[in-house]
PQR file of N, CA, C, O and H, with PARSE charges and radii, in Angstrom:
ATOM      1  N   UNK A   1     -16.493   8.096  -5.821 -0.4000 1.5000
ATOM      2  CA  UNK A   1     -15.690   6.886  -5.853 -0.0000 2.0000
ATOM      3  C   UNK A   1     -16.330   5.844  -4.950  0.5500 1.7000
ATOM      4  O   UNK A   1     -16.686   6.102  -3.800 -0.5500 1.4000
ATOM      5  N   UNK A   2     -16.514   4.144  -5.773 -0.4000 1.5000
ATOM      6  CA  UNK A   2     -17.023   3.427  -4.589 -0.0000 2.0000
ATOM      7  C   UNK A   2     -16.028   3.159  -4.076  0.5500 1.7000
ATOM      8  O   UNK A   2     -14.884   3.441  -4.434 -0.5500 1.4000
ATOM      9  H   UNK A   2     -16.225   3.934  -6.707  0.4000 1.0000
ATOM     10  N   UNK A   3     -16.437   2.499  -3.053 -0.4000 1.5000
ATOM     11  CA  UNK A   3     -15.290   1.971  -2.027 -0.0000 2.0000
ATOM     12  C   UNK A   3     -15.841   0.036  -1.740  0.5500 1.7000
ATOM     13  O   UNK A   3     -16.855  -0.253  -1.105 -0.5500 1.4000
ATOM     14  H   UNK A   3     -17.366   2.270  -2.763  0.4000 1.0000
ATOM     15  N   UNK A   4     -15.053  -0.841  -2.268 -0.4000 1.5000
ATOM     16  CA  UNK A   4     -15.420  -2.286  -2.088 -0.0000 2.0000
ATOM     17  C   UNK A   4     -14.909  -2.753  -0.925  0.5500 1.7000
ATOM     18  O   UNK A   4     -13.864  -3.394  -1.037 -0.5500 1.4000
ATOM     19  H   UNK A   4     -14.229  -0.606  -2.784  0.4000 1.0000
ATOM     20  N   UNK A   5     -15.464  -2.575   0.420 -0.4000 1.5000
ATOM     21  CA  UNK A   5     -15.083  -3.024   1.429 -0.0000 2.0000
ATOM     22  C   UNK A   5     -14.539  -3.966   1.323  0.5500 1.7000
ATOM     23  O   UNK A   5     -13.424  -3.882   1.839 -0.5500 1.4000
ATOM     24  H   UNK A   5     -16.313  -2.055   0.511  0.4000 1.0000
ATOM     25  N   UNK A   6     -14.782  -5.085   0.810 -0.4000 1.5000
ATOM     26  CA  UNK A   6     -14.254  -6.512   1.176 -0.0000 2.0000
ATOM     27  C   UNK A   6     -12.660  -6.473   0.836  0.5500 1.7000
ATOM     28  O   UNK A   6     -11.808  -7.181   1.372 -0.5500 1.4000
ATOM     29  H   UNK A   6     -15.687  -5.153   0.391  0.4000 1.0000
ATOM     30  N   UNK A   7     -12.372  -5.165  -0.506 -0.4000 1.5000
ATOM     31  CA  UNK A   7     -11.113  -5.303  -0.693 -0.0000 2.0000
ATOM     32  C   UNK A   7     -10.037  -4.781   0.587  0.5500 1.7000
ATOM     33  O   UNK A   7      -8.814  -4.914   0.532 -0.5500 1.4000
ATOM     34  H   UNK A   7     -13.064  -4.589  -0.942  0.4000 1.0000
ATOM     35  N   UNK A   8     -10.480  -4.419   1.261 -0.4000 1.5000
ATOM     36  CA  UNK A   8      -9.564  -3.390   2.151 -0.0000 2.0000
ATOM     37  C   UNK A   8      -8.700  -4.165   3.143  0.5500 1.7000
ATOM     38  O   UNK A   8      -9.344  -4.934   3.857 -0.5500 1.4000
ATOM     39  H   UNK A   8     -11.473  -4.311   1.306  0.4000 1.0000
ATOM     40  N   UNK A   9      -7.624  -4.136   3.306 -0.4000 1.5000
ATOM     41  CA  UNK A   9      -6.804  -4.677   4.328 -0.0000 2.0000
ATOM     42  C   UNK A   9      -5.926  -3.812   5.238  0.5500 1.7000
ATOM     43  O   UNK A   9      -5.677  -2.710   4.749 -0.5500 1.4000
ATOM     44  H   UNK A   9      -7.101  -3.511   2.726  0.4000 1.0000
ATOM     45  N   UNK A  10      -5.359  -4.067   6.537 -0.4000 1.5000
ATOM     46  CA  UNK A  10      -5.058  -3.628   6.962 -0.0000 2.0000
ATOM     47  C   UNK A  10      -3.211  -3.259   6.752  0.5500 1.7000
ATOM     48  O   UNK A  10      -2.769  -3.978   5.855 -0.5500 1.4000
ATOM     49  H   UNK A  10      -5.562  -4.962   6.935  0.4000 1.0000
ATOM     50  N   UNK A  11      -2.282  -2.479   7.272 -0.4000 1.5000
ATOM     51  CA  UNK A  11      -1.008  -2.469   6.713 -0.0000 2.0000
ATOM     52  C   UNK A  11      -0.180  -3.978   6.555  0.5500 1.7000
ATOM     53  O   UNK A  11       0.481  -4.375   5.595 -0.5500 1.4000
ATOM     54  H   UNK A  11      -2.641  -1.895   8.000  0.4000 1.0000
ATOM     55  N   UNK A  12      -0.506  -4.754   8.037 -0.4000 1.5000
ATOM     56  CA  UNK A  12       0.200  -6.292   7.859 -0.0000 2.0000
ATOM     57  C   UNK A  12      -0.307  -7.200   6.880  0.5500 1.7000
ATOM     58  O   UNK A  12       0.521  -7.861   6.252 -0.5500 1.4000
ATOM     59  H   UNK A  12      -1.042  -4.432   8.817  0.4000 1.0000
ATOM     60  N   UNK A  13      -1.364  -7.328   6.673 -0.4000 1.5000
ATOM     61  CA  UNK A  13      -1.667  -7.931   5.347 -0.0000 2.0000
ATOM     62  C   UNK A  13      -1.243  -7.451   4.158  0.5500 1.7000
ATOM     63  O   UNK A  13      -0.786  -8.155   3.257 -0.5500 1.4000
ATOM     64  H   UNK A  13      -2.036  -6.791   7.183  0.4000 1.0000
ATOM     65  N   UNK A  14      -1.396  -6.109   4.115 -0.4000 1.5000
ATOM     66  CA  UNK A  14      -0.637  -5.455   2.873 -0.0000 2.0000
ATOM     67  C   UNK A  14       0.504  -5.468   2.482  0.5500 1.7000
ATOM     68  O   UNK A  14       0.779  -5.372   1.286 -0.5500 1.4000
ATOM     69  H   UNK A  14      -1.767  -5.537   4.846  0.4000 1.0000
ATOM     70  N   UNK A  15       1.513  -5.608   3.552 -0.4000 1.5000
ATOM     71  CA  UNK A  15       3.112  -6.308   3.226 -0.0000 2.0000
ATOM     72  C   UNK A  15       2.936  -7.464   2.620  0.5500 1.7000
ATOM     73  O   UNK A  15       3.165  -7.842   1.471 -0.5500 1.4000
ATOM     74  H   UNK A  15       1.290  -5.687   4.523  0.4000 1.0000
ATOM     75  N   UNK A  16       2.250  -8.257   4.079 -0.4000 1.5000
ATOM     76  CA  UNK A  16       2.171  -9.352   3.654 -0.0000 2.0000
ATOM     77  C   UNK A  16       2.174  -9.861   1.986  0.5500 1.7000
ATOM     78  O   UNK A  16       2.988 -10.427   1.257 -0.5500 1.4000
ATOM     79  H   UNK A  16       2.064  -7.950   5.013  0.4000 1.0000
ATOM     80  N   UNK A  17       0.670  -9.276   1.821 -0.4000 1.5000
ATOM     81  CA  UNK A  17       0.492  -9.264   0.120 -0.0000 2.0000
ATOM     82  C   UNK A  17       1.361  -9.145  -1.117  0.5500 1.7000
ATOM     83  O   UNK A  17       1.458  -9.786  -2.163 -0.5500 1.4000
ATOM     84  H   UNK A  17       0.008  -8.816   2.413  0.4000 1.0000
ATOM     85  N   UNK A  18       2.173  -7.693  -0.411 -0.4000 1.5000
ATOM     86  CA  UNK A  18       2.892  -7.536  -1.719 -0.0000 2.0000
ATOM     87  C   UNK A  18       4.470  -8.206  -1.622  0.5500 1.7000
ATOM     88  O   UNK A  18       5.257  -8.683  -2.440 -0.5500 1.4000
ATOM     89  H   UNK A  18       2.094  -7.172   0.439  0.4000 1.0000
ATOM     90  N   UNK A  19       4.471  -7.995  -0.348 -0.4000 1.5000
ATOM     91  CA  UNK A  19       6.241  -8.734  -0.159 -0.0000 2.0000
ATOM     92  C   UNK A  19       6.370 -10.060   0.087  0.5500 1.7000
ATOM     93  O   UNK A  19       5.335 -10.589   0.493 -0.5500 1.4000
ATOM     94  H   UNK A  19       3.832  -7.607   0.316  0.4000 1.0000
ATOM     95  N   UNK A  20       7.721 -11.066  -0.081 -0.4000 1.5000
ATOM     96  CA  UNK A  20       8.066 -12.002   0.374 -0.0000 2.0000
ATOM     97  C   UNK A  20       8.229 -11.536   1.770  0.5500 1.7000
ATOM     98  O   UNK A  20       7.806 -10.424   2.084 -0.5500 1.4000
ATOM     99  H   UNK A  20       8.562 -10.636  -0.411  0.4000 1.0000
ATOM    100  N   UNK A  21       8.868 -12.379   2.712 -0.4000 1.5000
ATOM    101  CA  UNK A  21       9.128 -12.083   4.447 -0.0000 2.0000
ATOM    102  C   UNK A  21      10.494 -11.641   4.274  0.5500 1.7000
ATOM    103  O   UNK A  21      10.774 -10.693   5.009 -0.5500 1.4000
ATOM    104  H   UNK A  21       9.213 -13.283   2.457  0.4000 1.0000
ATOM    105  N   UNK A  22      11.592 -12.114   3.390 -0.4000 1.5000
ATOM    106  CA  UNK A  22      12.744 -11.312   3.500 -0.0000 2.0000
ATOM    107  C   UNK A  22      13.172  -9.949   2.637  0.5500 1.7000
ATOM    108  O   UNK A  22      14.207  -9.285   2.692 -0.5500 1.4000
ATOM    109  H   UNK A  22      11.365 -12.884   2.794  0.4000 1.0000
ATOM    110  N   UNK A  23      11.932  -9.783   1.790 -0.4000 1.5000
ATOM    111  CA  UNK A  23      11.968  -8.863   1.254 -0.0000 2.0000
ATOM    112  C   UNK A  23      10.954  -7.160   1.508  0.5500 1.7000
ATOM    113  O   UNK A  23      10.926  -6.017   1.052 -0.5500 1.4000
ATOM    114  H   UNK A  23      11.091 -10.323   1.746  0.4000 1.0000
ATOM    115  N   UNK A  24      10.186  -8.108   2.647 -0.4000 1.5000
ATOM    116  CA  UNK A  24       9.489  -7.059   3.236 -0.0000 2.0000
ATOM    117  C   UNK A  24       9.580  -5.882   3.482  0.5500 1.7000
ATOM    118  O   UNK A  24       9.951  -5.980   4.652 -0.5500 1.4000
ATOM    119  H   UNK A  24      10.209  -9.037   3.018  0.4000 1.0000
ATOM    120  N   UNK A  25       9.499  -4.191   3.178 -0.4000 1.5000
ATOM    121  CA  UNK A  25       9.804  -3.467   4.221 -0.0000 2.0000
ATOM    122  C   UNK A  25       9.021  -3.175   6.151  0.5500 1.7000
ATOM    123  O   UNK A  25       8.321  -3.896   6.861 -0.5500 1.4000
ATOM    124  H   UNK A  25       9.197  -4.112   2.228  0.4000 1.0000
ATOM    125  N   UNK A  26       9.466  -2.137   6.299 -0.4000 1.5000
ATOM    126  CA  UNK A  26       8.748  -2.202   7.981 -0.0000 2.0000
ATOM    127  C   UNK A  26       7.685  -1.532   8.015  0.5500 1.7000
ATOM    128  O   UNK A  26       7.329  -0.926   7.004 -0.5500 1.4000
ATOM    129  H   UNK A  26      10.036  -1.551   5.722  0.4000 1.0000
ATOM    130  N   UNK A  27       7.110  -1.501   8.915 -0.4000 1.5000
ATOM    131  CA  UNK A  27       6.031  -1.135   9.139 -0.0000 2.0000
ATOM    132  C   UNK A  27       6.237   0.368   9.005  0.5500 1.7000
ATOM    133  O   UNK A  27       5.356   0.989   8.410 -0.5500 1.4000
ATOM    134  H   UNK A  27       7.399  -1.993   9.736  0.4000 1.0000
ATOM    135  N   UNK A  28       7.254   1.012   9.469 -0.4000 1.5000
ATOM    136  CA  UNK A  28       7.727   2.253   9.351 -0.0000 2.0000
ATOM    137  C   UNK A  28       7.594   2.576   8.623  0.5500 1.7000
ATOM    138  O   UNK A  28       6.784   3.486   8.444 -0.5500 1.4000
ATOM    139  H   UNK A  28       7.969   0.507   9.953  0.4000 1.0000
ATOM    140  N   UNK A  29       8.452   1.936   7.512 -0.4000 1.5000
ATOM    141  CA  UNK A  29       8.086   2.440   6.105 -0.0000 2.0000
ATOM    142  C   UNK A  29       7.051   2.719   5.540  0.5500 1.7000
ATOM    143  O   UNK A  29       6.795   3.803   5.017 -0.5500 1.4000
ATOM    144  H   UNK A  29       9.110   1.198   7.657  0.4000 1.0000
ATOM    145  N   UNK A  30       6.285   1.671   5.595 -0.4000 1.5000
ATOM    146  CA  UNK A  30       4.706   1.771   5.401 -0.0000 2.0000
ATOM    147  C   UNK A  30       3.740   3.191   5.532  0.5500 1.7000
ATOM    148  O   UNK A  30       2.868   3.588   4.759 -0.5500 1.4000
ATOM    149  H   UNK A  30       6.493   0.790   6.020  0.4000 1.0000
ATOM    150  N   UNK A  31       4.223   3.781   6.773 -0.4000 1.5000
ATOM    151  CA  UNK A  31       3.521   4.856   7.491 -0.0000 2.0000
ATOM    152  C   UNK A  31       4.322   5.938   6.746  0.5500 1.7000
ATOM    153  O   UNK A  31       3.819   7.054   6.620 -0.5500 1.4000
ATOM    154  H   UNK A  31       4.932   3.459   7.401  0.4000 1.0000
ATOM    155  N   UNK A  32       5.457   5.688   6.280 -0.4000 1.5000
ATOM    156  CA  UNK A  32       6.021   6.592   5.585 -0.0000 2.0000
ATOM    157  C   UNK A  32       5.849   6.260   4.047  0.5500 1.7000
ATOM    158  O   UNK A  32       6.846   6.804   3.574 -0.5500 1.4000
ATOM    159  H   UNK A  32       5.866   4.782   6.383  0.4000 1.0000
ATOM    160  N   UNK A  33       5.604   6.054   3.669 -0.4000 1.5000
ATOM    161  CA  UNK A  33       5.006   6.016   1.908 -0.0000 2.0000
ATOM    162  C   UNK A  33       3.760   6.253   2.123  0.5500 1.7000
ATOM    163  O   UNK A  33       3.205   6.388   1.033 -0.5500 1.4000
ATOM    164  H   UNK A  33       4.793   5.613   4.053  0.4000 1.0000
ATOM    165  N   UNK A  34       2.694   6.428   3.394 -0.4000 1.5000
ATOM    166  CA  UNK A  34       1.639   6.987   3.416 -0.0000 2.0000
ATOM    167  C   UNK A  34       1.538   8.244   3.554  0.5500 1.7000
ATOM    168  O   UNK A  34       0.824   9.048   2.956 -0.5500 1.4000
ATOM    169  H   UNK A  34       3.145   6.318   4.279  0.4000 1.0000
ATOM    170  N   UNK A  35       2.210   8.369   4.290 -0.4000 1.5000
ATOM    171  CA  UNK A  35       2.134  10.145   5.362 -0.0000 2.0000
ATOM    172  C   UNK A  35       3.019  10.654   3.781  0.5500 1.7000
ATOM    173  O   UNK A  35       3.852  11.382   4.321 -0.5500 1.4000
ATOM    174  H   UNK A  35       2.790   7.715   4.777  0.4000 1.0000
ATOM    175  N   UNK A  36       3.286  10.720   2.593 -0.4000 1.5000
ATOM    176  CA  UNK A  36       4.116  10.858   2.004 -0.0000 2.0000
ATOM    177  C   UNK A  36       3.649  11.052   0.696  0.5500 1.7000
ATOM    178  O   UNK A  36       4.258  11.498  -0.276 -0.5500 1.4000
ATOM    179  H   UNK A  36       2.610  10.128   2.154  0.4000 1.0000
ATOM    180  N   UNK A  37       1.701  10.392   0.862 -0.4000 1.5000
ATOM    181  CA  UNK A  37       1.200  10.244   0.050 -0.0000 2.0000
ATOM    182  C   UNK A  37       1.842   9.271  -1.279  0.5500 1.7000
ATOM    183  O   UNK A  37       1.330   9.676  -2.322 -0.5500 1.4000
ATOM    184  H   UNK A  37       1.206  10.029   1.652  0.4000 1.0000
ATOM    185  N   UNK A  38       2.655   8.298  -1.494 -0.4000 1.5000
ATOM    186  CA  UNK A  38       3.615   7.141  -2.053 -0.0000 2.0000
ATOM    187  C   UNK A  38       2.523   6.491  -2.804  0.5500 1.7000
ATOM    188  O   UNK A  38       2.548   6.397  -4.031 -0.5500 1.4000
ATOM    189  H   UNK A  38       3.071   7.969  -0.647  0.4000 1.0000
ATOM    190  N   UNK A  39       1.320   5.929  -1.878 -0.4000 1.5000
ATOM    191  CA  UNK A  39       0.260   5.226  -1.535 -0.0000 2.0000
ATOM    192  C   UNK A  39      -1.061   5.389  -1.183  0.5500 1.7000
ATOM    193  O   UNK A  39      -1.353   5.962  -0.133 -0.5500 1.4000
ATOM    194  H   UNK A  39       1.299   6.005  -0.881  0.4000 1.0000
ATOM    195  N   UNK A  40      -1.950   4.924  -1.983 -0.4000 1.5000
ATOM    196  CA  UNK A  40      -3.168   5.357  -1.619 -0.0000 2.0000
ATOM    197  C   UNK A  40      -3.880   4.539   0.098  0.5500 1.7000
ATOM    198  O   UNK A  40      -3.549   3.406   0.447 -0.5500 1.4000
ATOM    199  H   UNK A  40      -1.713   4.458  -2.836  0.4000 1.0000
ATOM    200  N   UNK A  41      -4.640   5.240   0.738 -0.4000 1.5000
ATOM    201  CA  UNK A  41      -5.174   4.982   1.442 -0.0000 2.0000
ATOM    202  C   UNK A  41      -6.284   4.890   2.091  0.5500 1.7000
ATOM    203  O   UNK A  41      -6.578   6.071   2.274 -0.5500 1.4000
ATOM    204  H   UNK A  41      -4.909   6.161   0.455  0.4000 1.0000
ATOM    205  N   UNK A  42      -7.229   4.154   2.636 -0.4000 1.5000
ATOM    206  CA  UNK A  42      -8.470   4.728   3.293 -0.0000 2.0000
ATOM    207  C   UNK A  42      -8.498   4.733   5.252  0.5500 1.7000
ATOM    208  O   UNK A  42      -8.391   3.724   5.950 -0.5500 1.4000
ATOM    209  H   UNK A  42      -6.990   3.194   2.486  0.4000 1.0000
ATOM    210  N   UNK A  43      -8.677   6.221   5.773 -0.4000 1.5000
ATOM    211  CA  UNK A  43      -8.718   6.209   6.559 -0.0000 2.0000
ATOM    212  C   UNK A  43     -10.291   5.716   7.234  0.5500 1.7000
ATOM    213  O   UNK A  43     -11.161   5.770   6.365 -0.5500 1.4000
ATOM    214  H   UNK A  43      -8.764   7.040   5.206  0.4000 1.0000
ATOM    215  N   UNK A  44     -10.698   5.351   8.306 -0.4000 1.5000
ATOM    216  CA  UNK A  44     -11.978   5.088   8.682 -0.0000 2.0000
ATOM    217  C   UNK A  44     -12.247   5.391  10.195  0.5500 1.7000
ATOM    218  O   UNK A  44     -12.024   4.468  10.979 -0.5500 1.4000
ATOM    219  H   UNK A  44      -9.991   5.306   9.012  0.4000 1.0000
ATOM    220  N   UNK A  45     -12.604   6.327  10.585 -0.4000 1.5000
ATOM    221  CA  UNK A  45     -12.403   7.352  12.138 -0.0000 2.0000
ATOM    222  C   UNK A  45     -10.904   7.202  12.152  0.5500 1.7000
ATOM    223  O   UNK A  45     -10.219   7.733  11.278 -0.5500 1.4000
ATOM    224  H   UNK A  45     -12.785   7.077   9.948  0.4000 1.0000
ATOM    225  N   UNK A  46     -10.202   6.242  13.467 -0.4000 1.5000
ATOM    226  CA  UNK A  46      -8.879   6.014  13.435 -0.0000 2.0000
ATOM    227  C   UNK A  46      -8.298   4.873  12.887  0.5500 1.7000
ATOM    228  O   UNK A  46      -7.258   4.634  13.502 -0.5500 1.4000
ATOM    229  H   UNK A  46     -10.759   5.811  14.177  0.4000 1.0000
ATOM    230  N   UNK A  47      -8.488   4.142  12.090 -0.4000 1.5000
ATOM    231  CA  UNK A  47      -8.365   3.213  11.227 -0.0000 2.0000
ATOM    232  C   UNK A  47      -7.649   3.162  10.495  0.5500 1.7000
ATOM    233  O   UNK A  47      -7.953   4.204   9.915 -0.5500 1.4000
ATOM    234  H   UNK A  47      -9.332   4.336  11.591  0.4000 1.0000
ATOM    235  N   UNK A  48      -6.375   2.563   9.634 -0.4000 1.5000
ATOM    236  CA  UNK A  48      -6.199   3.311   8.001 -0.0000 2.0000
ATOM    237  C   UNK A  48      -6.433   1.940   7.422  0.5500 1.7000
ATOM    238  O   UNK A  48      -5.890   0.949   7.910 -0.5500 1.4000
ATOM    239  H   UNK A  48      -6.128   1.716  10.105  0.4000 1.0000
ATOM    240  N   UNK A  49      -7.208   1.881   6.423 -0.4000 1.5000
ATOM    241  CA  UNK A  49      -6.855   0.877   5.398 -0.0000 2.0000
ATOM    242  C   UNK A  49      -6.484   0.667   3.807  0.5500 1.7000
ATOM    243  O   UNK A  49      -6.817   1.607   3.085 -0.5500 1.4000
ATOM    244  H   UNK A  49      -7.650   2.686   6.026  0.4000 1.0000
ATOM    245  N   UNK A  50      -5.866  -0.400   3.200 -0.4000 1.5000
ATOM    246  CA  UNK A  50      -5.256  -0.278   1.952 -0.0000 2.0000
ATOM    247  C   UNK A  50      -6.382  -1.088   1.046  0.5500 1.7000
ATOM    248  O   UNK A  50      -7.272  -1.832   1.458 -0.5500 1.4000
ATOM    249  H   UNK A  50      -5.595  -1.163   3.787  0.4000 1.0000
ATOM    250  N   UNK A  51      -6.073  -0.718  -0.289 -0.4000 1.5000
ATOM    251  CA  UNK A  51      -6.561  -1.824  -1.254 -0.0000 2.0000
ATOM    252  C   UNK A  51      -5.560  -2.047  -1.809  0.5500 1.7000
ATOM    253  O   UNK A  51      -5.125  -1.087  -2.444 -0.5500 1.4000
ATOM    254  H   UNK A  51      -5.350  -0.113  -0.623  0.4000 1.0000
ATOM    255  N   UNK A  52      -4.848  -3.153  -1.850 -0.4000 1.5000
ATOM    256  CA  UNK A  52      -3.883  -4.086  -2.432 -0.0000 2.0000
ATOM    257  C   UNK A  52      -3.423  -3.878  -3.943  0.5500 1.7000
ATOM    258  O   UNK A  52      -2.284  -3.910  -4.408 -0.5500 1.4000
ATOM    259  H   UNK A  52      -5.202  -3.933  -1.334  0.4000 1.0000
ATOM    260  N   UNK A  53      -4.698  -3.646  -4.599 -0.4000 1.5000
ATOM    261  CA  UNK A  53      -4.546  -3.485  -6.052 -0.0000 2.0000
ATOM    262  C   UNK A  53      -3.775  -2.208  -6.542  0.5500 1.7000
ATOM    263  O   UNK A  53      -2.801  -2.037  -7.275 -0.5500 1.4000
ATOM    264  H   UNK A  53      -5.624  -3.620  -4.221  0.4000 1.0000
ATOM    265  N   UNK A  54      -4.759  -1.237  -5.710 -0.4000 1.5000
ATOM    266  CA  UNK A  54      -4.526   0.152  -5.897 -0.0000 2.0000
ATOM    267  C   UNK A  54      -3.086   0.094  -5.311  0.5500 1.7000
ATOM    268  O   UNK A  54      -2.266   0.734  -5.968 -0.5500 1.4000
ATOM    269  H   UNK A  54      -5.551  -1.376  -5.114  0.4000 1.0000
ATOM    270  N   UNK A  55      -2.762  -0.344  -4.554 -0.4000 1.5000
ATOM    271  CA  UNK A  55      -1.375  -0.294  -3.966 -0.0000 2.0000
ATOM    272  C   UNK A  55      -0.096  -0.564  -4.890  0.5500 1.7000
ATOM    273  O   UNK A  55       0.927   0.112  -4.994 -0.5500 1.4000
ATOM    274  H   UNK A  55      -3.429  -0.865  -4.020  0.4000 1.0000
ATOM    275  N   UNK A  56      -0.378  -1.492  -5.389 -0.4000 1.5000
ATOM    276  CA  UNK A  56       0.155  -2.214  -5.985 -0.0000 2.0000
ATOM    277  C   UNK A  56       0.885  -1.538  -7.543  0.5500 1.7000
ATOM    278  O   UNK A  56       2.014  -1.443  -8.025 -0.5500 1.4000
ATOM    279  H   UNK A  56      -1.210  -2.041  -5.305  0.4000 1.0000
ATOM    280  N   UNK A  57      -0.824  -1.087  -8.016 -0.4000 1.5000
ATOM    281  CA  UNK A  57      -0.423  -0.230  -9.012 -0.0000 2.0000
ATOM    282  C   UNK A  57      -0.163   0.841  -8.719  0.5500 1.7000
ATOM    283  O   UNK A  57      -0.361   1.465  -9.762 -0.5500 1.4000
ATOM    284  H   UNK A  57      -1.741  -1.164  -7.625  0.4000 1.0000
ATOM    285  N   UNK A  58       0.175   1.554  -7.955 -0.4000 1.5000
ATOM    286  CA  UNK A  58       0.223   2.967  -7.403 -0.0000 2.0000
ATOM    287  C   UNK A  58       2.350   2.622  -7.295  0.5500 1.7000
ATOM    288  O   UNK A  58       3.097   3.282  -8.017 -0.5500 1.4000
ATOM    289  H   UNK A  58       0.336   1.048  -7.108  0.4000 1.0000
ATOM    290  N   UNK A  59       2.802   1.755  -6.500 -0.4000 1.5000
ATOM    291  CA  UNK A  59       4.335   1.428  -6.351 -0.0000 2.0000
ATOM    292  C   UNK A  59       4.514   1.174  -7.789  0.5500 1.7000
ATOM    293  O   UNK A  59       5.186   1.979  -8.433 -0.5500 1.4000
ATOM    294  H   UNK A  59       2.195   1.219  -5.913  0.4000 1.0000
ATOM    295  N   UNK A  60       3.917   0.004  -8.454 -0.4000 1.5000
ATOM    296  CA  UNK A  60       4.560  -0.037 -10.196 -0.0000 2.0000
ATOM    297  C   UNK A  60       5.033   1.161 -11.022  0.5500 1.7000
ATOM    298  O   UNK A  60       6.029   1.154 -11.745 -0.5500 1.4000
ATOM    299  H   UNK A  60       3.371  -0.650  -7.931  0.4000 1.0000
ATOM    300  N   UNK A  61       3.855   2.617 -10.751 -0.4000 1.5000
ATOM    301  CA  UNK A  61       4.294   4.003 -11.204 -0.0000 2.0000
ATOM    302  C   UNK A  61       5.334   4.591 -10.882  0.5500 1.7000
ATOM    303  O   UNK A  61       6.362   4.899 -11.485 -0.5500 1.4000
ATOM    304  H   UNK A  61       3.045   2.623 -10.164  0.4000 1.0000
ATOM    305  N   UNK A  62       4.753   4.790  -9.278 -0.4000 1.5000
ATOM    306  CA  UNK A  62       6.533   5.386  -9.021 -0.0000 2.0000
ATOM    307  C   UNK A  62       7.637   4.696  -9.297  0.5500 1.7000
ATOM    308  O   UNK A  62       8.425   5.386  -9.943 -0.5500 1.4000
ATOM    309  H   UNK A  62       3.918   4.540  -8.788  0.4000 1.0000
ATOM    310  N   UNK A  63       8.170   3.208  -8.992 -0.4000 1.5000
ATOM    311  CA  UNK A  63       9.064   2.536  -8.981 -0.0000 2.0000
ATOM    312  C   UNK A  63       9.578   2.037 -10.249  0.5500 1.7000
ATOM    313  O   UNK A  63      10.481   1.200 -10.277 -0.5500 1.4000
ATOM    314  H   UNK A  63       7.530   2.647  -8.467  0.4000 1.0000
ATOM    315  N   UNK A  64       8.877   2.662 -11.621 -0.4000 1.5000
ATOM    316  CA  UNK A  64       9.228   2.229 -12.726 -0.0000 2.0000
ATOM    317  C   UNK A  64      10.393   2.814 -13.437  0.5500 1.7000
ATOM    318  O   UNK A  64      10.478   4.028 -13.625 -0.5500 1.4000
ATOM    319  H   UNK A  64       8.144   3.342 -11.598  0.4000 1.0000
ATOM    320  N   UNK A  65      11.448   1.820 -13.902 -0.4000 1.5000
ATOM    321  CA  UNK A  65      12.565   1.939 -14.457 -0.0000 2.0000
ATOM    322  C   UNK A  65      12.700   2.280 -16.285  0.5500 1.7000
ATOM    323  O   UNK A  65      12.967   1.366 -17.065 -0.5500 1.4000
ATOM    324  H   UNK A  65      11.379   0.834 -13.749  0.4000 1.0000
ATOM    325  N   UNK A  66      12.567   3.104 -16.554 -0.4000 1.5000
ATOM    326  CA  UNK A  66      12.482   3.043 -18.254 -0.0000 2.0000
ATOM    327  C   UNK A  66      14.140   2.790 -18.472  0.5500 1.7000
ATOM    328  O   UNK A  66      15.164   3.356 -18.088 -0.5500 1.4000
ATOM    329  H   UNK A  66      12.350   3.847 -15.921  0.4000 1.0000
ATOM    330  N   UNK A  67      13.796   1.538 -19.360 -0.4000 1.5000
ATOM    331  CA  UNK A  67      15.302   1.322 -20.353 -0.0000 2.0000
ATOM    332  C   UNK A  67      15.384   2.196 -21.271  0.5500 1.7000
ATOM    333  O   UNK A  67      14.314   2.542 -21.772 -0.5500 1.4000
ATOM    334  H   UNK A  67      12.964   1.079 -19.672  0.4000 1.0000
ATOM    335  N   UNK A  68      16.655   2.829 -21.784 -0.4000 1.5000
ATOM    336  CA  UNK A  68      17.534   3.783 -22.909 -0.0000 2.0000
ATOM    337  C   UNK A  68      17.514   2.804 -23.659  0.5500 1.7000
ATOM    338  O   UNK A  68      18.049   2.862 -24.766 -0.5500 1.4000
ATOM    339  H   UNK A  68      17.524   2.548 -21.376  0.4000 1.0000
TER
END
């Protein structure tokens, strides 16, 4: 798998990204949809970082509602 550095952000940008500010969750959360595996991640020694996209589409899966 490559890895496109430039995409990678850190967790506050990654809210940032995907949430409005009042719709944000916490940082907590964050660490918990990771540790939880929710979300993909790249760790780097002690580092963690996200790709936005992958993120993104990774919540659309789980969080998807099928209509009856």
């Amino acid at each position: 798998m490559k890895i496109d550095m430039n995409k990678l952000v850190n967790g506050q940008k990654l809210l940032d990204a995907l949430f409005e500010p009042e719709d944000r969750p916490t940082t907590r959360t964050l660490f918990r949809w990771r540790d939880e595996r929710i979300i993909p991640y790249i760790k780097i020694n002690t580092r963690v970082y996200y790709d936005v996209d992958k993120v993104r589409e990774s919540l659309a899966k789980k969080n998807l509602v099928r209509a009856v």
